[in-house]
matplotlib code that plots the C-alpha trace (Angstrom):
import matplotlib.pyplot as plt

x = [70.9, 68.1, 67.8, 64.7, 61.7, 61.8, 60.2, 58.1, 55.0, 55.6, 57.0, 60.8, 62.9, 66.4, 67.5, 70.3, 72.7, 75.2, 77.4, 78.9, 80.9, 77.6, 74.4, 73.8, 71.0, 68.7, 66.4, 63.9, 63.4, 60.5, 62.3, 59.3, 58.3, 62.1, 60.9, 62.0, 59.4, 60.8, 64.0, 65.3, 68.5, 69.8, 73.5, 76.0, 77.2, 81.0, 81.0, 79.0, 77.5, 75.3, 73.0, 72.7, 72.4, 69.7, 68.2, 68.2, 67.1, 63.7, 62.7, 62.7, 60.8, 58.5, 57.7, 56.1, 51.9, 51.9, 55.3, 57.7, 57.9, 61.8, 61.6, 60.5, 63.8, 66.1, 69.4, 70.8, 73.8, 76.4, 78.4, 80.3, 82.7, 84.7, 87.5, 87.7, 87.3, 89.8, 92.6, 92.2, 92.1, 95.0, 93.0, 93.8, 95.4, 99.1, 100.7, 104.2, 105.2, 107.7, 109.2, 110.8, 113.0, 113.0, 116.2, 116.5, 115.0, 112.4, 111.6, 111.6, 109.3, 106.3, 106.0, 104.6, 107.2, 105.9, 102.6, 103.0, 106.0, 106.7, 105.6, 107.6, 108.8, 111.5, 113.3, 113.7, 116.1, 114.2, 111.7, 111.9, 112.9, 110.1, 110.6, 109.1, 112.1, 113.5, 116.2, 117.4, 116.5, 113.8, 115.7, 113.6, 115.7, 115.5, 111.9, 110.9, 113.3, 111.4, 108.1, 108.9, 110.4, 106.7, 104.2, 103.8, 103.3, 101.5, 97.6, 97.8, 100.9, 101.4, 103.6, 104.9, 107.9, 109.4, 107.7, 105.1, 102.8, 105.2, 105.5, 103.6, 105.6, 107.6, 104.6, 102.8, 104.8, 105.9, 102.5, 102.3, 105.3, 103.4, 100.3, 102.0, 104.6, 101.7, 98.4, 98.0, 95.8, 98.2, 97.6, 99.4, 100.2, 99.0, 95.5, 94.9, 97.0, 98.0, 100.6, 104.1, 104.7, 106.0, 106.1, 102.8, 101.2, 103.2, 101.5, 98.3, 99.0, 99.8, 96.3, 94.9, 96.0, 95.2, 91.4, 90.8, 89.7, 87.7, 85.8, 85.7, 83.3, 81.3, 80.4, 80.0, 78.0, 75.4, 75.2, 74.4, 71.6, 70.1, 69.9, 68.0, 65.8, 65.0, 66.3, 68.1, 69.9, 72.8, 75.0, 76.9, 79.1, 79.8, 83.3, 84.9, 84.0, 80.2, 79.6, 78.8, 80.3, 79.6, 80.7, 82.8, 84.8, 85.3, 86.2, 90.0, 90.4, 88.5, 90.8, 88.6, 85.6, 87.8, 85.2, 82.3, 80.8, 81.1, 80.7, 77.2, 75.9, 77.1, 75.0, 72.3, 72.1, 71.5, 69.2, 66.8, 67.8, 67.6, 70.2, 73.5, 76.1, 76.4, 78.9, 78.0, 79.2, 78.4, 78.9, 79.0, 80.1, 83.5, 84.2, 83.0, 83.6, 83.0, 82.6, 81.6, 78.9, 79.3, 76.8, 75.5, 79.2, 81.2, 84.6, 86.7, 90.3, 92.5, 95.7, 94.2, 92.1, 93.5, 92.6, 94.1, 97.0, 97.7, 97.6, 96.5, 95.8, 92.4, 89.5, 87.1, 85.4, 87.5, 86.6, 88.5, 87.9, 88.5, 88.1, 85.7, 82.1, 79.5, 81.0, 84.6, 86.8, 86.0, 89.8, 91.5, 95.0, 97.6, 96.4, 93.0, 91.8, 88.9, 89.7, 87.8, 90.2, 89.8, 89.2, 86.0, 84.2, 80.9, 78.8, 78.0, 74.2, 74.2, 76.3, 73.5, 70.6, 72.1, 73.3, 71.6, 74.3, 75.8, 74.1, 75.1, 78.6, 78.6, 77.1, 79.7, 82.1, 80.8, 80.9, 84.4, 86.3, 89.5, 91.0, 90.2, 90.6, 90.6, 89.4, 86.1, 83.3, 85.3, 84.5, 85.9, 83.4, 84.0, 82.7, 78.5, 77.6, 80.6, 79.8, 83.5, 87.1, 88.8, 92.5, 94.6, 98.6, 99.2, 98.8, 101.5, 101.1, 99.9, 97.4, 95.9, 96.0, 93.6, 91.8, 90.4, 89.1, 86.7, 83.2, 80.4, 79.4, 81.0, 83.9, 85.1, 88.3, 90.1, 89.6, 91.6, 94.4, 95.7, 99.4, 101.4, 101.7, 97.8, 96.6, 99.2, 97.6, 94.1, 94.7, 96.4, 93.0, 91.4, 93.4, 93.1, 89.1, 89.1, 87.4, 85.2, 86.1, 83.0, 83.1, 81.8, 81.8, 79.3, 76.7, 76.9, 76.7, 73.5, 71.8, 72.7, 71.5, 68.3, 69.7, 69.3, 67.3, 67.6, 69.5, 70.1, 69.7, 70.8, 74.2, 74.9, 74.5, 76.9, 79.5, 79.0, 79.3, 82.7, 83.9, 83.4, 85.1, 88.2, 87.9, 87.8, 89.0, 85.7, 82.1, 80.0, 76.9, 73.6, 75.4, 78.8, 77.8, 75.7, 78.7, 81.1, 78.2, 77.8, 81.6, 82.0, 79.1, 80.4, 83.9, 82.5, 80.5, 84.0, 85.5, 82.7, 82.5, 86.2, 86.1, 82.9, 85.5, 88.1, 86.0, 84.5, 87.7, 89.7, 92.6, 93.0, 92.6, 94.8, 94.5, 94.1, 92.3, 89.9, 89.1, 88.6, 86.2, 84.5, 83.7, 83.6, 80.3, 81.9, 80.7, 83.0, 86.6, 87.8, 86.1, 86.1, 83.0, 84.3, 82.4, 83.5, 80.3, 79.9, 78.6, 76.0, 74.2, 75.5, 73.3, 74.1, 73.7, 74.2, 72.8, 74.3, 74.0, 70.6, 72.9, 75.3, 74.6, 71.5, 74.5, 76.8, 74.4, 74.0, 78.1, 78.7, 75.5, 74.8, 72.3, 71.9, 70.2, 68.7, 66.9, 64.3, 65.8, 68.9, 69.9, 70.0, 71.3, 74.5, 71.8, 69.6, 72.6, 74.3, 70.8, 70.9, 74.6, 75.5, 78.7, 81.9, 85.3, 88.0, 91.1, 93.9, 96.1, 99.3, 101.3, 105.4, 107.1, 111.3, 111.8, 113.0, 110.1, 109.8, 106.1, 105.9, 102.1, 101.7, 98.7, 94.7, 96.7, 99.1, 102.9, 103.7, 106.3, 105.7, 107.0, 104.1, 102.1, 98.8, 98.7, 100.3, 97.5, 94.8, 96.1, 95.9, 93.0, 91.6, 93.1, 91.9, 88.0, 88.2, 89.5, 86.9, 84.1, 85.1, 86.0, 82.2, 80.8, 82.7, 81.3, 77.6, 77.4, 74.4, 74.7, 77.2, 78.4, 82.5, 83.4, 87.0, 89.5, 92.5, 95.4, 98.9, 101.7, 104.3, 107.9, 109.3, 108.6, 106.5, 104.4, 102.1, 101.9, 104.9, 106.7, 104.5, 106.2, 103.3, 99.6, 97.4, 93.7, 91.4, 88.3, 85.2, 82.4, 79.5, 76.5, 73.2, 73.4]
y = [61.5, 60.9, 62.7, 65.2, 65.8, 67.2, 70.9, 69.5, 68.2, 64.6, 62.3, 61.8, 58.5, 57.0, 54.2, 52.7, 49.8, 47.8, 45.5, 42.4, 39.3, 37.1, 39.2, 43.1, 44.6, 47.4, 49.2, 51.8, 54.7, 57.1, 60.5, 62.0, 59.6, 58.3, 54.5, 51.1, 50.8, 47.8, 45.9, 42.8, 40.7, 39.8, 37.7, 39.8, 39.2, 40.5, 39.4, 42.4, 43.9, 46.2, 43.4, 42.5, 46.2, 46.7, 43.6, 44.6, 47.8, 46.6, 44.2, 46.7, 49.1, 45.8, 45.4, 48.7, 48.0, 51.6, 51.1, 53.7, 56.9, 57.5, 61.1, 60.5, 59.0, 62.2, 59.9, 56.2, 55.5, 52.8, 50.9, 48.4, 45.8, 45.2, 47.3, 45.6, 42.2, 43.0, 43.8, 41.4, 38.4, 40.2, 40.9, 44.3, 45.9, 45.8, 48.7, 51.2, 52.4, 55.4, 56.6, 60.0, 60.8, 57.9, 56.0, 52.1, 51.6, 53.8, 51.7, 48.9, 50.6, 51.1, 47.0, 46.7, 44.4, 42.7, 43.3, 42.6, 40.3, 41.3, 44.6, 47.0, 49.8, 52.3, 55.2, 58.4, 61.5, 64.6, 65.7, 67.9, 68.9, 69.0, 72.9, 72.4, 73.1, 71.5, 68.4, 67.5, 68.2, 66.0, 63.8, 64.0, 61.5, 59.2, 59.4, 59.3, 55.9, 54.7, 55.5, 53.7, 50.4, 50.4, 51.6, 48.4, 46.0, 48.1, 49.5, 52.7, 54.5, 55.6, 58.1, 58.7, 61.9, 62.7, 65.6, 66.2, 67.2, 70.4, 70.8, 68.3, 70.0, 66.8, 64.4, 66.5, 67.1, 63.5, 62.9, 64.9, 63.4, 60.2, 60.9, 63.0, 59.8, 57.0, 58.7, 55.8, 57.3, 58.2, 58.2, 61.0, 59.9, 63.9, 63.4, 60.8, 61.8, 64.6, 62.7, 62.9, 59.5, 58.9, 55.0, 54.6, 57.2, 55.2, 52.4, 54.0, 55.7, 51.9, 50.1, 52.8, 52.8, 49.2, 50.0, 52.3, 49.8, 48.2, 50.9, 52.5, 49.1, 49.5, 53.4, 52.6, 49.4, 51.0, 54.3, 51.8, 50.3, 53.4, 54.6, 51.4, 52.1, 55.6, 56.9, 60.1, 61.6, 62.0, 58.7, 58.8, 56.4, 55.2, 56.1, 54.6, 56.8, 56.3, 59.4, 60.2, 61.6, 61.8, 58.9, 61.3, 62.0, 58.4, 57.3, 58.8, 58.1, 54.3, 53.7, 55.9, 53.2, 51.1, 49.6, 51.0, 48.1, 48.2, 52.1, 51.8, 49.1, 50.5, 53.6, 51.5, 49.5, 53.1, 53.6, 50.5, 49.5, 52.9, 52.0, 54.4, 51.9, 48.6, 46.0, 45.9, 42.4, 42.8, 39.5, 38.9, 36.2, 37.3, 39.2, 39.6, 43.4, 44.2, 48.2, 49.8, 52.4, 54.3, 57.4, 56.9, 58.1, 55.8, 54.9, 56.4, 55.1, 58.1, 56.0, 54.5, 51.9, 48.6, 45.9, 42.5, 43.1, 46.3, 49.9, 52.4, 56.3, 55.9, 57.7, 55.0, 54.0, 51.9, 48.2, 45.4, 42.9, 39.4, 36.9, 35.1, 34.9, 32.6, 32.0, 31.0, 28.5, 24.7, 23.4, 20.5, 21.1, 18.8, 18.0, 16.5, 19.7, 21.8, 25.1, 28.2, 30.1, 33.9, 33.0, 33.5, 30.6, 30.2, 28.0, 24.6, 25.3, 28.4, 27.1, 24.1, 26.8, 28.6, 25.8, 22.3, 20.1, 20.5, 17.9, 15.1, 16.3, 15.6, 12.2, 11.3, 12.7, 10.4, 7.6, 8.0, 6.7, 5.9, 9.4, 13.2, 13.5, 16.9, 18.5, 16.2, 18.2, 21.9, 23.0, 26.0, 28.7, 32.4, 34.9, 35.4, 37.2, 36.7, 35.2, 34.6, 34.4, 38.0, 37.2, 40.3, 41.2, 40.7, 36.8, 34.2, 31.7, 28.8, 31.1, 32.7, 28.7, 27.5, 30.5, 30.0, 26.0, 27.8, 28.4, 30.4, 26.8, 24.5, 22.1, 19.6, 21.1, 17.5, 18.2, 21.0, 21.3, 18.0, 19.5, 21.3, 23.9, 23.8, 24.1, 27.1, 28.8, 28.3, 29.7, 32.8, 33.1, 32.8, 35.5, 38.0, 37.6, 36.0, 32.9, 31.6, 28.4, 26.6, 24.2, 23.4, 26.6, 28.1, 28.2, 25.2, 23.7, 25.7, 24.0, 20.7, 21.6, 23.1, 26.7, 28.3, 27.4, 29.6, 27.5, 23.7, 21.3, 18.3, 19.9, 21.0, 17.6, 15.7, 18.0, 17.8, 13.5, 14.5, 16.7, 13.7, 11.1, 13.0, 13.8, 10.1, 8.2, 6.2, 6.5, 8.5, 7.6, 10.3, 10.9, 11.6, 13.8, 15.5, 16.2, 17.2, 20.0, 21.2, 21.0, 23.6, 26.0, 24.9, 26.3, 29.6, 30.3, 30.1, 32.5, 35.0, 34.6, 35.2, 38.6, 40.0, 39.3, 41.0, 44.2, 43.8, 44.0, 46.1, 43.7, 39.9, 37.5, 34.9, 31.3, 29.3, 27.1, 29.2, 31.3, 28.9, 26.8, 30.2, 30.6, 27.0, 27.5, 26.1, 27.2, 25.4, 24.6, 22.0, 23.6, 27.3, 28.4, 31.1, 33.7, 36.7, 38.5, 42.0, 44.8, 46.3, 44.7, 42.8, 44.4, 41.7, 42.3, 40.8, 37.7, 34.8, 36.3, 34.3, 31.3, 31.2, 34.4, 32.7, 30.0, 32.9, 34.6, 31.7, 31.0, 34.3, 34.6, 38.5, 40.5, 39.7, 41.9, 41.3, 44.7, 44.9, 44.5, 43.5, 41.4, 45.0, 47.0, 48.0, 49.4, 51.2, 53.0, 53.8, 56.0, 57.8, 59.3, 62.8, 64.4, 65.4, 66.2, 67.1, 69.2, 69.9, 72.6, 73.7, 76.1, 75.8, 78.6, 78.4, 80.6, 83.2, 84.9, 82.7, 81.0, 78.3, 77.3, 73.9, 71.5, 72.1, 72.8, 75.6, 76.3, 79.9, 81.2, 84.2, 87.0, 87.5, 84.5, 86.0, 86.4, 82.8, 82.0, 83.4, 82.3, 78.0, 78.6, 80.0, 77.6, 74.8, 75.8, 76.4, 73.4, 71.4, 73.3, 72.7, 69.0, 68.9, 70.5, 68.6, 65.7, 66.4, 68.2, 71.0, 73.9, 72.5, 73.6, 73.9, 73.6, 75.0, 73.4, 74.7, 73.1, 75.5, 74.3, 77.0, 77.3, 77.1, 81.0, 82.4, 85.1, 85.3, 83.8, 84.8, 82.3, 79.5, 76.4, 74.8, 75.2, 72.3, 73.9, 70.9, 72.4, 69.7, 70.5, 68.5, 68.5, 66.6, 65.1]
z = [178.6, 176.6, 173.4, 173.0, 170.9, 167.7, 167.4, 164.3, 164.9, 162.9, 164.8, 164.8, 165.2, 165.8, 164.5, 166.5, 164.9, 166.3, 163.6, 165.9, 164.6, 164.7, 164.7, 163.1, 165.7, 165.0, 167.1, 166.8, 169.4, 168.8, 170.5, 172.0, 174.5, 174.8, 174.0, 172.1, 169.9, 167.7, 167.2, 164.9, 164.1, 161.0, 160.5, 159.9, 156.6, 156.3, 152.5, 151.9, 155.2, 153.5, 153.9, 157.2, 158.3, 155.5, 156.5, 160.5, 159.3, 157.3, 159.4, 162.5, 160.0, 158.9, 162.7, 163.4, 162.6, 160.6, 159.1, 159.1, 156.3, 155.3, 156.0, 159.5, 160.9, 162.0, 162.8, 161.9, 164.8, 164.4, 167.2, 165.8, 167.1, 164.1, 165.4, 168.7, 167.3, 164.8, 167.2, 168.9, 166.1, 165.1, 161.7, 159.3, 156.5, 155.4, 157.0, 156.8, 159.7, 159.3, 162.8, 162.3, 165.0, 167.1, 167.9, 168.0, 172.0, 171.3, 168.2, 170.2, 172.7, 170.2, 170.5, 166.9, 165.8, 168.7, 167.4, 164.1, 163.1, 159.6, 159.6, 157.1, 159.7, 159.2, 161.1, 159.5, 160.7, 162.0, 164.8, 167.4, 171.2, 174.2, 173.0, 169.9, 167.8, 165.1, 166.4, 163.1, 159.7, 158.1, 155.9, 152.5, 150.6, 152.7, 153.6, 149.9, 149.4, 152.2, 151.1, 147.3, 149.2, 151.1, 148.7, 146.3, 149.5, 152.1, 151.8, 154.2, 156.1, 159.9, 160.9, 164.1, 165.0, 167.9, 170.0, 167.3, 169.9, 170.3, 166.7, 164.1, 160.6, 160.1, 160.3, 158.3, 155.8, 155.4, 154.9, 152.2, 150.4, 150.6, 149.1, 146.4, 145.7, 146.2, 147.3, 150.0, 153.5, 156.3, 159.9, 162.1, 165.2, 166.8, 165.0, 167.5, 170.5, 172.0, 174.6, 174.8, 175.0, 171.1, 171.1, 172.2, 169.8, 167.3, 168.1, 168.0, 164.7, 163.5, 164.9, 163.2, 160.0, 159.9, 160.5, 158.2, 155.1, 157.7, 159.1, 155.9, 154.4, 156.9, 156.5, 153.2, 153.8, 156.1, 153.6, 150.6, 153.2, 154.1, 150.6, 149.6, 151.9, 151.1, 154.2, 154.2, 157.9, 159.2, 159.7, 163.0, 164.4, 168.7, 169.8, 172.6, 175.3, 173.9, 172.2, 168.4, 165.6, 162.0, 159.8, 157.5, 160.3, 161.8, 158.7, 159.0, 162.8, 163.2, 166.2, 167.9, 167.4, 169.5, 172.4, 170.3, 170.9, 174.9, 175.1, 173.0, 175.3, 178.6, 177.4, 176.2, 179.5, 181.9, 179.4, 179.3, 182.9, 185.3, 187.4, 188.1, 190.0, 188.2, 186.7, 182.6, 181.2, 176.9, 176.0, 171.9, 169.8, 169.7, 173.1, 176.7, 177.6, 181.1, 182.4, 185.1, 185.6, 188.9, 189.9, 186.3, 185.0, 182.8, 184.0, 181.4, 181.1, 181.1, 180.4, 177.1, 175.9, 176.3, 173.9, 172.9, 175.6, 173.5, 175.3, 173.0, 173.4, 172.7, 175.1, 175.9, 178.8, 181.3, 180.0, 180.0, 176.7, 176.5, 173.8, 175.2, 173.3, 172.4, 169.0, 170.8, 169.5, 172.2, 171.4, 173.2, 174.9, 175.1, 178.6, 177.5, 179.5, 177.3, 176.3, 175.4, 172.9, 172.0, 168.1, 166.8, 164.6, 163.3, 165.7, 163.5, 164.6, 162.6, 159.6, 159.4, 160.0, 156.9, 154.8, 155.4, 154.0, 156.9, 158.8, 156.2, 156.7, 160.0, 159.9, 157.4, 159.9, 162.7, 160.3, 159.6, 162.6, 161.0, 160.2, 160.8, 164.8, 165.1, 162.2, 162.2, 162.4, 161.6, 158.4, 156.1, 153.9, 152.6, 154.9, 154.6, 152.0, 150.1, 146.6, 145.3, 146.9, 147.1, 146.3, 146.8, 146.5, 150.5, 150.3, 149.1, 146.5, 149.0, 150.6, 146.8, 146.1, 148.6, 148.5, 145.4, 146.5, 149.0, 148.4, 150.0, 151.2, 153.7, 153.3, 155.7, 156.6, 156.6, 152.7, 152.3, 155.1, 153.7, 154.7, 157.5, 154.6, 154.0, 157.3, 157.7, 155.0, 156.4, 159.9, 157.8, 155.7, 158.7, 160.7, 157.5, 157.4, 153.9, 155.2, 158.1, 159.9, 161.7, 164.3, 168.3, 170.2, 173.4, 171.6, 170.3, 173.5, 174.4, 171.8, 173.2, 176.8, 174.8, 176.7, 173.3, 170.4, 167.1, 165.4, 164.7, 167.8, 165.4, 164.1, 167.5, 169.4, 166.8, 166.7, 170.3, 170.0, 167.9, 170.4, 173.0, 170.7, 170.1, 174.0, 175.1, 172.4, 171.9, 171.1, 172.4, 174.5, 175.1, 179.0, 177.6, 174.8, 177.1, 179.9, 177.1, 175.9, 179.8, 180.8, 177.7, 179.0, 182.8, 181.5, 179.6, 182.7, 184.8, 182.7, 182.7, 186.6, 186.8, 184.6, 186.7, 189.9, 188.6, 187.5, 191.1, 193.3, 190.6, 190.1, 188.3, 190.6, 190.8, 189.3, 192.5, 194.1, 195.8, 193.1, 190.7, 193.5, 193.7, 190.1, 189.8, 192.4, 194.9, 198.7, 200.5, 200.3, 202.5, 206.2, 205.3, 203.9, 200.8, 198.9, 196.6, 195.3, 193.4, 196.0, 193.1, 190.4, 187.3, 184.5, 181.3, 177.7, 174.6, 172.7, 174.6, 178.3, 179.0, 178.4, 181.1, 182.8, 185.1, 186.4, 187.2, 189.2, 191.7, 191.4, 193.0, 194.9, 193.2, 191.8, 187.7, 185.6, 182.1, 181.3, 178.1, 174.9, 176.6, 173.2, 171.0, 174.0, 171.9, 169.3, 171.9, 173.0, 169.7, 168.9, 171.9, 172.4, 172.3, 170.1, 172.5, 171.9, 174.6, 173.8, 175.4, 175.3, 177.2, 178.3, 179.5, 181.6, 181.2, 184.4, 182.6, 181.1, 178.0, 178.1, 175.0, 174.3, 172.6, 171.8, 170.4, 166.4, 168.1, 168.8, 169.6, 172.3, 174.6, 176.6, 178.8, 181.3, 180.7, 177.1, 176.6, 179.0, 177.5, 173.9, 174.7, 176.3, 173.1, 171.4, 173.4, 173.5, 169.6, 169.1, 170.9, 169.6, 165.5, 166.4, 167.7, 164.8, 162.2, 163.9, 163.4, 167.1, 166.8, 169.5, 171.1, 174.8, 175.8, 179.3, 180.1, 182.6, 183.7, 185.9, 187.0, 188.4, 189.7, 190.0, 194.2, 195.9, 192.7, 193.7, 190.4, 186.7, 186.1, 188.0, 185.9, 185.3, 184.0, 182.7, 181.1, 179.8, 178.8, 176.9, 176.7, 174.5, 173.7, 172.0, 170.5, 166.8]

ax = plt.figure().add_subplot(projection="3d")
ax.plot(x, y, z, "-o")
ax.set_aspect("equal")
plt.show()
């Protein structure tokens, strides 16, 4: 859906921006005609991203021949991947986890010890029964012993309570004991979910609460943009189903930008492409996320979004993610065999595009053939942007130590993980997002098969002649270099044809033979002629996709799409979203005349099936239609569902065993 005209007569436009792990897009759409009038990329700088959106921002404004007047943009949209990317790097804030009702295998069940070794989590008495009613008291003292044992090591809380979705008082008012004792945000699990199933909200709650710093820098990063740049709209931000809603509101629930990224380009890619039934591969630096469009609907996963082998209870589009970008980690198993690992890295052509040193530390890292192995040629700076170390209570001694020996430069990281104990303290900095490790990755080995070209060729090809060193324990001639840079893009173009298969058929294919000879390219397997190809189109987006994606479209003989602007998709389709909400509300006959209505911010028990009827689906359409409108949704429209179940031989409502109403409204920004 595109969005429409403005009733004034000056010209209106949308800024869309999407905030990845390499590159912060921006694109201009002018509303009336519904067209991509200019776009630009800036690095993202994570020391400080208020300048890489500002910079995206102004140099999208700086292509437009007449400029472009402040008061004429109506709406600046944000999709982001730093939720996604965080999950799955494993990055966040130090969270407590308080569990209020739950016994020890439903603890277990939430899987964020699993998740997060070393997490502070504790079990509380209280919640309630699938009735709503109170199961055991809330035990105060011991919630308030919990929350002083937490506060001084932990930046946010999650709470989770048994059958909160019947009756939310003990979450909320444990919440309140904690911001009166510390004033630290808490996430309720029943803000987020209104499912039964209490581990998994839990886990939710916990994901969650780990975001929140993060999502909050960026709100704050892109408002501190916009306001140098004179611009005053509204700010809204992609959710993971692909639709809008005011920053303010994101701000305490940035699970929900979970899949942002994906959901804003699978939008973005309808949009610039035309086409209703296609396979969308995103492909960033950090992650390949790979959707489906089909009769120019989104899949959307009804079970959850799923990301870093975590299910949440997120609504997002049905998209599998997988760290697999062209910033990936090129690592070297035991095996000798090249790997392409999920962590993300700055490509060594960038780091020398940025900082020129770079290239004489490489050449003294090919002159040094004694020592370094496999740290030659990796190198260790503070994020971009970032003008000094920010040491903080979560890290240990070692970690604060080394911290403070990295610059906004690059080191060789042979001169600082001179120990077991050092280099454990680097991949820690590393998994927090305190500092950036460089090395060989992708892209890198585009720039040696002169596939890509924006950054430097010359850093590229020798981290590429290190790569072959340590790969075949000796030098490295202008062939060999050469085959180690293409069996890296060889092997990234594998795993991307392996991801499109598996979206294609609906389930993973196994690691055999013939599928591997099938990404691999291979027609023929011994005398049986094989082929697995997608039955619609492969529309790509992202930066890297003109890389491999060419190669994967004559692996599996299909159909691959590059539509205009395919490099900013994410930011076309962040600008032109619409604001929805779905609630859910529910009402439970006993077979006796007792009707208890739950769900959409309601609990109430009745005599009578129609009145308990009407009352949740009251509840339910109001529900939807303030979530829209606190989310920046103008005039919105509510769409009412209802679902009945009956008990055996009832003759009318009063035999109801069971009636879900799901209320959907939605509206423009």
């Amino acid at each position: 859906m595109h969005p429409t005209a403005s009733p004034s007569s000056a010209p209106q436009y949308l800024i869309g921006v999407d905030t990845g792990g390499t590159y912060t897009d921006a694109a201009i759409i002018e509303a009336s005609s519904q067209r991509v009038i200019a776009t630009a990329k800036s690095i993202t700088t994570k020391g400080d991203l208020a300048l890489g959106v500002g910079d995206a921002i102004a140099q999208a404004i700086a292509a437009l021949p007449a400029g472009l007047r402040p008061q004429d943009i109506a709406l600046v949209s944000v999709s982001t991947t730093l939720a996604t990317n965080a999950v799955v790097e494993g990055h966040g804030s130090a969270v407590g986890v308080l569990l209020i009702g739950f016994d020890a295998a439903m603890a277990e069940r939430t899987g964020i010890a699993k998740a997060f070794p070393g997490m502070a989590v504790e079990r509380i008495a209280g919640g309630h029964d699938h009735n709503g009613e109170t199961a055991a008291p809330l035990d105060l003292e011991a919630l308030d012993a919990a929350i002083d044992r937490m506060a001084p090591q932990v930046d946010a809380f999650a709470l989770a309570a048994a059958f909160a979705v019947r009756n939310p008082a003990h979450e909320q008012q444990a919440r309140a004991r904690i911001v009166e004792r510390c004033g630290k945000p808490v996430t309720l699990s029943t803000e987020l979910s209104s499912s039964l199933d209490a581990p998994r909200r839990a886990l939710t709650a916990t994901l969650n609460a780990r975001l929140i710093s993060r999502v909050t820098h960026l709100i704050d990063a892109v408002g501190r943009a916009m306001e140098q740049l004179h611009i005053v709209c509204p700010l809204m931000i992609v959710k993971g189903d692909g639709t809008l809603a005011l920053a303010q509101s994101v701000a305490k629930r940035p699970i929900e930008t979970v899949l942002s990224g994906p959901a804003a380009s699978l939008v973005g890619a309808r949009w610039l492409s035309g086409l209703d039934n296609f396979i969308l591969s995103d492909m960033g630096g950090t992650t390949t996320d790979v959707g489906a469009l089909v009769d120019g609907l989104p899949r959307v996963n009804l079970d959850g979004a799923e990301v870093g082998g975590w299910r949440t209870m997120v609504r997002a589009i049905d998209v599998r993610t997988i760290g697999l970008g062209g910033d990936s980690e090129v690592a070297l198993a035991a095996n000798g065999r090249l790997e392409i690992r999920p962590q993300r890295i700055v490509p060594v052509s960038l780091l020398a595009a940025r900082f020129p040193e770079t290239l004489a530390l490489l050449e003294a890292d090919l002159a040094d053939v004694d020592g370094g192995g496999s740290m030659h040629g990796r190198f260790v700076l503070l994020p971009f942007g970032a003008t000094a170390p920010r040491v903080g209570d979560e890290l240990s001694p070692r970690e604060a130590e080394l911290l403070r020996l990295v610059r906004p430069g690059p080191q060789p990281l042979r001169a600082l993980a001179t120990s077991m104990s050092a280099q454990r303290a680097i991949t820690a900095l590393q998994r927090k997002g305190l500092i950036q490790v460089a090395g060989f990755t992708p892209s890198d080995a585009g720039h040696v098969l002169d596939l890509q070209a924006n950054w430097s060729r010359p850093a590229a090809y020798m981290a590429a002649q290190l790569g072959c060193r340590l790969r075949e324990m000796k030098m490295p001639t202008p062939e060999r270099t050469r085959d180690y840079a293409h069996a890296v893009w060889s092997e990234t173009v594998r795993l991307s044809a392996r991801v499109i298969l598996d979206t294609a058929l609906g389930f993973t294919l196994p690691e055999d033979r013939i599928s591997n000879a099938i990404c691999n390219g291979e027609q023929t397997l011994g005398l049986a002629r094989i082929s697995i190809r997608p039955a619609v189109p492969v529309v790509a987006v992202g930066g890297p996709v003109k890389v491999f994606y060419g190669e994967l479209a004559r692996r599996l003989d299909c159909e691959v799409v590059f539509p205009p602007h395919c490099d900013v998709a994410n930011a076309v389709g962040a600008a032109t979203g619409v604001v929805a909400y779905t609630a859910v509300a529910e009402v439970h006959g006993d077979g006796s005349g007792m009707f208890r209505v739950t769900g959409a911010a309601l609990t109430q028990s009745f005599t009578n099936a129609e009145q308990a009827l009407a009352a949740a689906g009251a509840a339910a359409e109001q529900a939807a239609l303030q979530a829209v409108q606190s989310m920046g949704a103008a005039q919105p429209e509510v769409e009412l569902s209802v679902r009945k179940t009956h008990y055996p031989n009832a003759v009318d409502d009063r035999g109801l065993m069971e009636a879900v109403f799901t209320a959907r409204a939605i509206g423009r920004p």
